[in-house]
C-alpha positions as CSV (number, residue, x, y, z in Angstrom):
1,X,26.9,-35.3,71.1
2,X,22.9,-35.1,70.6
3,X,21.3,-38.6,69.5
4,X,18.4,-39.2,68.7
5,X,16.2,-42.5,68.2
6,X,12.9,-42.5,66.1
7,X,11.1,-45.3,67.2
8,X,8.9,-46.2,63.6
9,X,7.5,-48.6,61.4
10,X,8.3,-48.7,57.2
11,X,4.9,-48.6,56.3
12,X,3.9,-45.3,58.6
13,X,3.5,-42.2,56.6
14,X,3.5,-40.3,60.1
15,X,6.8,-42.0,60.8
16,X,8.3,-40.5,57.7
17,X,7.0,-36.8,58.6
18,X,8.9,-37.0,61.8
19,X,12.0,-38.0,60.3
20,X,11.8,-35.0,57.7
21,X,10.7,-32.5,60.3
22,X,13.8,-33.7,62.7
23,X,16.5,-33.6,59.9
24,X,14.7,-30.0,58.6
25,X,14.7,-28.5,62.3
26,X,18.1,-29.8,62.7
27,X,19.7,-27.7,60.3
28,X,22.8,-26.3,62.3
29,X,23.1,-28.8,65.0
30,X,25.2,-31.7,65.5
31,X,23.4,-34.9,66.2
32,X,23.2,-38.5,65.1
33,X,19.4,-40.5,64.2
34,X,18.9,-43.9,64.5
35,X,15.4,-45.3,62.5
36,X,14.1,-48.1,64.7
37,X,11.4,-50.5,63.1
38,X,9.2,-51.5,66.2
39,X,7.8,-54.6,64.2
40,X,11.5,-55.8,64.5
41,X,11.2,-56.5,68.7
42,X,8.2,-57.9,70.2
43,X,9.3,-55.7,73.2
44,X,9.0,-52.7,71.0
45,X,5.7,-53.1,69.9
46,X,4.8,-53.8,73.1
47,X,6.2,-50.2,74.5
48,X,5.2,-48.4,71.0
49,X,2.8,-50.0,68.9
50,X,-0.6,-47.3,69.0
51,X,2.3,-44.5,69.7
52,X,4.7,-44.3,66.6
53,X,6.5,-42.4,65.6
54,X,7.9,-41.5,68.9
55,X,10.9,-39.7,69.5
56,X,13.7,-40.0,72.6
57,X,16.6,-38.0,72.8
58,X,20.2,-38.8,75.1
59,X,23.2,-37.1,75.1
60,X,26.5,-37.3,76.3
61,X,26.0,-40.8,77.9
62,X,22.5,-39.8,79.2
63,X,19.5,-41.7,79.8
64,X,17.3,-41.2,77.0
65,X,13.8,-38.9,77.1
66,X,10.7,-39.3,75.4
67,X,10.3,-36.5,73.1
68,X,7.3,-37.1,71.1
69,X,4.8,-39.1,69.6
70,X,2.6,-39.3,66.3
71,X,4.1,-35.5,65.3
72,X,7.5,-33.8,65.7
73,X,6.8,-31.1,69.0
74,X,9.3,-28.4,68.4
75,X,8.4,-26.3,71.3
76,X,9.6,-29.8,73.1
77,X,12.9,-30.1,71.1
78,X,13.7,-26.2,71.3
79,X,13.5,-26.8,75.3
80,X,15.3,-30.0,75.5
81,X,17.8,-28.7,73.0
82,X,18.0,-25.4,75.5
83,X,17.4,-22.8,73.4
């Protein structure tokens, strides 16, 4: 299965753009998001601060990828998706 992990902050309104555009484009495919808040991990903010939202993707046990950052890239998602 298809997970993905939107690395974020609660008071980000670019954050919140992501998440809609992922759940819209995902219409039709089975995957699983988990919302991380960055300001929860001092390691996080040290790996995302200036970049959120950013997206990574794993699947079936994968590694995870590095989609994205600051805006959804569908052209991205279509070609790790494979279609």
């Amino acid at each position: 299965m298809l997970h993905f992990t939107l690395y974020s902050r609660s008071y980000c309104h670019l954050c919140d753009d992501m998440l809609q555009a992922l759940q819209a484009f995902g219409i039709g495919h089975a995957f699983t998001i988990d919302v991380v808040d960055v300001d929860a991990d001092s390691e996080l903010v040290a790996l995302y601060d200036e970049l959120v939202p950013v997206l990574t993707a794993g699947r079936d046990g994968a590694p995870p990828v590095q989609l994205c950052h600051y805006f959804l890239d569908e052209a991205r998602l279509r070609a790790f998706l494979g279609n």
